[in-house]
C-alpha positions as semicolon CSV with decimal commas, in nm:
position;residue;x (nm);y (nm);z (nm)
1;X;15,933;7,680;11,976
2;X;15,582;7,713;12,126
3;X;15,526;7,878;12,430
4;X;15,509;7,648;12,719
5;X;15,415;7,662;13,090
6;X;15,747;7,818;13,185
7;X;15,697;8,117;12,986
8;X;15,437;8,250;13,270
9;X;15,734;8,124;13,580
10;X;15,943;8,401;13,721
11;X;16,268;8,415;13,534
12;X;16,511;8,248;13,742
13;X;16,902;8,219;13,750
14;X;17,076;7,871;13,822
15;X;17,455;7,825;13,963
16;X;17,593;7,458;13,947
17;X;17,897;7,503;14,205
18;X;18,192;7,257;14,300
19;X;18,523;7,358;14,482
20;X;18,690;7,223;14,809
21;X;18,505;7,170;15,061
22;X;18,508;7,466;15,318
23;X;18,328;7,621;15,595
24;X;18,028;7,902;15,509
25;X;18,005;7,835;15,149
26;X;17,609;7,805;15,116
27;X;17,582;8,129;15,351
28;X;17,819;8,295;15,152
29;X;17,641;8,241;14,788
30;X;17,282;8,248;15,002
31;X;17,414;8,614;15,096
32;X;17,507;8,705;14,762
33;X;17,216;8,642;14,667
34;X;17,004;8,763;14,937
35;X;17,223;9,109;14,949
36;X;17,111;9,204;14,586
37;X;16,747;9,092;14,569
38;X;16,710;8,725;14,466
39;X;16,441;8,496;14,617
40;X;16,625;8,158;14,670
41;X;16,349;7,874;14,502
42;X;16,570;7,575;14,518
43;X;16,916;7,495;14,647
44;X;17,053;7,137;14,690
45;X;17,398;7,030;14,851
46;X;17,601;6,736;14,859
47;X;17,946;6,668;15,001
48;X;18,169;6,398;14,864
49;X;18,322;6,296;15,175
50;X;18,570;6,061;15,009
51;X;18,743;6,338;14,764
52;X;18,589;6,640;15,000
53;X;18,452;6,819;14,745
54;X;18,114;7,032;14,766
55;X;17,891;7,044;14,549
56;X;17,586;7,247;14,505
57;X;17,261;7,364;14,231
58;X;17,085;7,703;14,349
59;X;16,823;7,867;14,208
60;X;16,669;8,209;14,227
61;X;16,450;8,455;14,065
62;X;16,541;8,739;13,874
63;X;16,251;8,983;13,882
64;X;16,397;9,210;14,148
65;X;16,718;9,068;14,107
66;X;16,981;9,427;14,107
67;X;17,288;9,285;13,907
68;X;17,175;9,276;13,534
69;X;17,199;8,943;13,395
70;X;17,534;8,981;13,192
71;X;17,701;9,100;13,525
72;X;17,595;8,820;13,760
73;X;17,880;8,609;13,615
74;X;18,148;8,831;13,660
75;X;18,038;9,018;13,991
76;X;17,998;8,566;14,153
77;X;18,377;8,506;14,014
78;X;18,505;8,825;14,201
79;X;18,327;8,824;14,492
80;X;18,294;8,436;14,577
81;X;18,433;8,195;14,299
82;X;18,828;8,320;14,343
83;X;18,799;8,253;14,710
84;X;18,667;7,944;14,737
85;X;18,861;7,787;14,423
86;X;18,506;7,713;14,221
87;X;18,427;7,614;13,924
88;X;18,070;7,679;13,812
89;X;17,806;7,736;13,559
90;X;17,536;7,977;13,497
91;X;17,248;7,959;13,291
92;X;16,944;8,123;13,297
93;X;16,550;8,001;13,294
94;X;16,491;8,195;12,992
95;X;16,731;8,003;12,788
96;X;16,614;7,753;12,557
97;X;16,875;7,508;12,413
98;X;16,936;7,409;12,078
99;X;16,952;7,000;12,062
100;X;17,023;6,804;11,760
101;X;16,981;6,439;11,750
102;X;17,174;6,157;11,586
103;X;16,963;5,851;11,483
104;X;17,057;5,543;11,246
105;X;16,728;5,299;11,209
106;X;16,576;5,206;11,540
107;X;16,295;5,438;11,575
108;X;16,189;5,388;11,955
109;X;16,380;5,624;12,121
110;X;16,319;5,902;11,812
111;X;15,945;5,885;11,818
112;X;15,922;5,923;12,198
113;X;16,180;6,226;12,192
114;X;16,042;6,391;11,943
115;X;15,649;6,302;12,122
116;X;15,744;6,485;12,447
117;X;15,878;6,747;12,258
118;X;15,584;6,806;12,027
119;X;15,335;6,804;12,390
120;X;15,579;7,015;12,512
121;X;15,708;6,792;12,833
122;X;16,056;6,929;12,722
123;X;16,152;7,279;12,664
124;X;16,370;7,260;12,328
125;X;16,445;7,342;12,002
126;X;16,528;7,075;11,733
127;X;16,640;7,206;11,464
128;X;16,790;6,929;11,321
129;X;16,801;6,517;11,278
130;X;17,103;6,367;11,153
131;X;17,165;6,032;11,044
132;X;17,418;5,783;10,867
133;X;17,132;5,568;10,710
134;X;16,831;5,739;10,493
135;X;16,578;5,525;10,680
136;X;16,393;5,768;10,948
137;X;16,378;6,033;10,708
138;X;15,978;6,019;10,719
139;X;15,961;6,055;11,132
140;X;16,171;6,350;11,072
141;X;15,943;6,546;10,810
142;X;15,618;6,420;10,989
143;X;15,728;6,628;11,287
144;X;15,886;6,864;11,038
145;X;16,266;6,885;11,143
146;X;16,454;6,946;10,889
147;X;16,712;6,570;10,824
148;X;17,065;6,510;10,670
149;X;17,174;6,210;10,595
150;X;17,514;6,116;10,606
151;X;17,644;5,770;10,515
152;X;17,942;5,673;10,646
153;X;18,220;5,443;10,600
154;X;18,570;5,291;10,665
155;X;18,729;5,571;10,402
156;X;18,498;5,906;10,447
157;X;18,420;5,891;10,794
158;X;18,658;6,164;10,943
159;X;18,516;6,371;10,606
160;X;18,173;6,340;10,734
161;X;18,249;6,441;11,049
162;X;18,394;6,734;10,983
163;X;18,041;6,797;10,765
164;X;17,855;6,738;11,048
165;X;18,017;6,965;11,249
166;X;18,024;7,202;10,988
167;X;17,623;7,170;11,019
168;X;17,582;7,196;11,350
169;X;17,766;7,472;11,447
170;X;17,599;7,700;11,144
171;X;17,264;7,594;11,355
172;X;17,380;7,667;11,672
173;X;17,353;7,303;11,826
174;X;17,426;7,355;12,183
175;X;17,387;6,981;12,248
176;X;17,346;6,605;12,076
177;X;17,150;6,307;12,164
178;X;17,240;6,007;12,074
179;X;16,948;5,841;11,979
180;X;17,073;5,475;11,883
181;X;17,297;5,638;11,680
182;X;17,497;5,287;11,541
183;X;17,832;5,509;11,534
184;X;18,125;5,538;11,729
185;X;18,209;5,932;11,734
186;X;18,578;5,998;11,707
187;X;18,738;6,167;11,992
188;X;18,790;6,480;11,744
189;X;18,432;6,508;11,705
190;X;18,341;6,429;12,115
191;X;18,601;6,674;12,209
192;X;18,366;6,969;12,021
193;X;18,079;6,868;12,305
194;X;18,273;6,788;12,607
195;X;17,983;6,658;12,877
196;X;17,723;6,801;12,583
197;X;17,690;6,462;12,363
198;X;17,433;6,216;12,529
199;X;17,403;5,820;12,465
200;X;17,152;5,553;12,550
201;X;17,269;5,202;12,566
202;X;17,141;4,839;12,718
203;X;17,266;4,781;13,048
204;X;17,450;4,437;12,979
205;X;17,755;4,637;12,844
206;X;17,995;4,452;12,836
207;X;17,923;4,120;12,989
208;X;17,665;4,083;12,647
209;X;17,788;4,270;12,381
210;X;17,735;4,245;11,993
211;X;17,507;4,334;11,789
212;X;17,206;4,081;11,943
213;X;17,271;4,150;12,329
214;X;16,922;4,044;12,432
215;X;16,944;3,711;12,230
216;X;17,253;3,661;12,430
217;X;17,101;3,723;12,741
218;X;16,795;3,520;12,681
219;X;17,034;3,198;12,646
220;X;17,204;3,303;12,935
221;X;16,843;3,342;13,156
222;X;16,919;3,684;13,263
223;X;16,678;3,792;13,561
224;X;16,651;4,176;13,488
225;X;16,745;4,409;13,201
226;X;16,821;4,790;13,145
227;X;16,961;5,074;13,002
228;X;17,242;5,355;13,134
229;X;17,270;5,698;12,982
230;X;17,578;5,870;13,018
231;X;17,772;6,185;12,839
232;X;18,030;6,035;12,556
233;X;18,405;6,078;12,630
234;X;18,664;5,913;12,423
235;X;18,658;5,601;12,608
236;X;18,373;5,388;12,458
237;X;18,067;5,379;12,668
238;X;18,278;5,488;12,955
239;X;18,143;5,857;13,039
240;X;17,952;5,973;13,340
241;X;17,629;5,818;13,389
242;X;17,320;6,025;13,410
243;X;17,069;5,780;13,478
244;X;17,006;5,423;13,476
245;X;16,713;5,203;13,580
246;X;16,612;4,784;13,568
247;X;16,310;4,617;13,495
248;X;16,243;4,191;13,609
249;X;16,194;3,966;13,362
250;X;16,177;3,607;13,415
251;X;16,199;3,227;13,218
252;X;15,886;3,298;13,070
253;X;15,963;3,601;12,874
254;X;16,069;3,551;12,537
255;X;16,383;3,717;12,359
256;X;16,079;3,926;12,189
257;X;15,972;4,048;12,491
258;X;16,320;4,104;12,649
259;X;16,411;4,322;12,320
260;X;16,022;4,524;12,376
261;X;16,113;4,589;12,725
262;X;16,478;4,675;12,688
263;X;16,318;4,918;12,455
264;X;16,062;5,069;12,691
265;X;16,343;5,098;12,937
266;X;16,599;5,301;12,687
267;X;16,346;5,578;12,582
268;X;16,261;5,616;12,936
269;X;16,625;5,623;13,061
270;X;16,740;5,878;12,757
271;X;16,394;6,123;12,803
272;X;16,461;6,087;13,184
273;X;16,865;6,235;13,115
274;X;16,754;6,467;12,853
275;X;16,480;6,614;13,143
276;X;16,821;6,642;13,360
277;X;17,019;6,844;13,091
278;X;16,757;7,036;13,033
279;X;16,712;7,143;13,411
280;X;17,075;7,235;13,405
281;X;17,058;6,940;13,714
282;X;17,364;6,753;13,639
283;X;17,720;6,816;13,800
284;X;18,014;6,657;13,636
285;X;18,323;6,561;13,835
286;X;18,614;6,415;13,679
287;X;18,430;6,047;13,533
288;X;18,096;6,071;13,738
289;X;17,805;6,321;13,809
290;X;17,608;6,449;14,090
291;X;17,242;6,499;13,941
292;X;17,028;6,697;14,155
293;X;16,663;6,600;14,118
């Protein structure tokens, strides 16, 4: 991966935090990380009133930081975690994941992925494309990822699968885009990438589904379209969203230009959740997330 922008930034450690809600937890971690030498450069809160549950993304850098890196883990679980009943995640600045994505034919959400990762908008590597149709082979070699194809069907699909996994474990995949992927994953292979498997769909789910949803909302004279990105579970389309957005369309667009603008609206939706991933922004809780931007 080329260097990028970030490489000249401070490196920085992030915690993503939830637990019980409870008196002097952001002085507590502040002081933890004040004690041993971290400048605090971004910390975000948010209470769920409802389920009282806190949640919280902190950020600091690392320069003068005392605890080495491998320790910080272990030193926050002893000295804070345990005694406020968290759960949390850290991952450091330096880090670069390891994405693959999973296409079938529609190229729209590929080309723009792959687009902000080549002007390096996004911070990744890609090492590879997969996909259960032969047809986007070219997009992948003209960016020069390396693509496997893997057709599937009623008989072979738990086979391929398993080959897939097989695949992306021996490169280290950390996570997977869905990139209208035309495939429903099994919940053997989603369980493998629990909160780490990304999709992109239309927003009419499921008053219009099918495979021509916009044609069925044209006849229907739909006033706005759009797309939601969530992590896959097991339950179809059912994960935690990420991000969604609309766009206004009227009587005088045509199912062409509801299908170009449901388009525009799904790479910007998936680039926008990737972005969040990326950033290490995005808190899951039980079905939904808490995405600090």
């Amino acid at each position: 991966m080329k260097s990028t922008d970030s490489d000249s930034l401070p490196a920085s450690a992030i915690l993503l935090i939830h637990c019980p809600d409870n008196k002097g937890i952001v002085a507590t971690v502040s002081e933890f990380i004040y004690t041993n030498n971290g400048n605090i450069t971004f910390l975000d809160q948010h209470v769920d009133l409802s389920r009282k549950i806190f949640f919280m993304r902190i950020a600091w850098e690392l320069d003068q930081f005392i605890i080495p890196d491998d320790k910080i883990g272990e030193y926050f679980d002893t000295l804070i975690a345990k005694k406020f009943d968290m759960q949390w995640q850290l991952h450091f600045s330096h880090e670069v994941p390891r994405m693959a994505l999973f296409v079938s034919k529609l190229p729209h959400c590929l080309y723009d992925i792959l687009s902000r990762w080549k002007s390096q908008e996004i911070e990744v590597e890609i090492p590879l494309i997969i996909s259960n149709h032969a047809d986007l082979e070219p997009v992948a070699r003209q960016f020069g990822i390396d693509f496997h194809h893997f057709a599937i069907n009623g008989q072979n699909k738990r086979e391929q699968e398993q080959a897939q996994l097989q695949l992306l474990a021996q490169h280290k995949v950390e996570f997977i885009v869905l990139a209208r992927y035309m495939q429903i994953l099994s919940d053997e292979f989603v369980s493998q990438y629990p909160n780490r498997i990304i999709n992109i769909h239309h927003s009419f789910l499921p008053a219009f589904p099918g495979a021509k949803p916009y044609h069925s909302a044209f006849e229907r004279g739909v006033k706005v379209i759009g797309a939601t990105s969530h992590y896959v579970t097991a339950d179809l389309d059912a994960g935690p969203i990420i991000a969604q957005d609309i766009i206004r369309v009227s009587h005088a667009d045509s199912v062409e230009d509801l299908v170009r603008k449901g388009r525009d609206m799904e790479k910007v939706i998936l680039s926008r959740s990737i972005w969040h991933h990326l950033q290490r922004q995005i808190l899951v809780y039980e079905n939904s997330t808490v995405v600090f931007a």
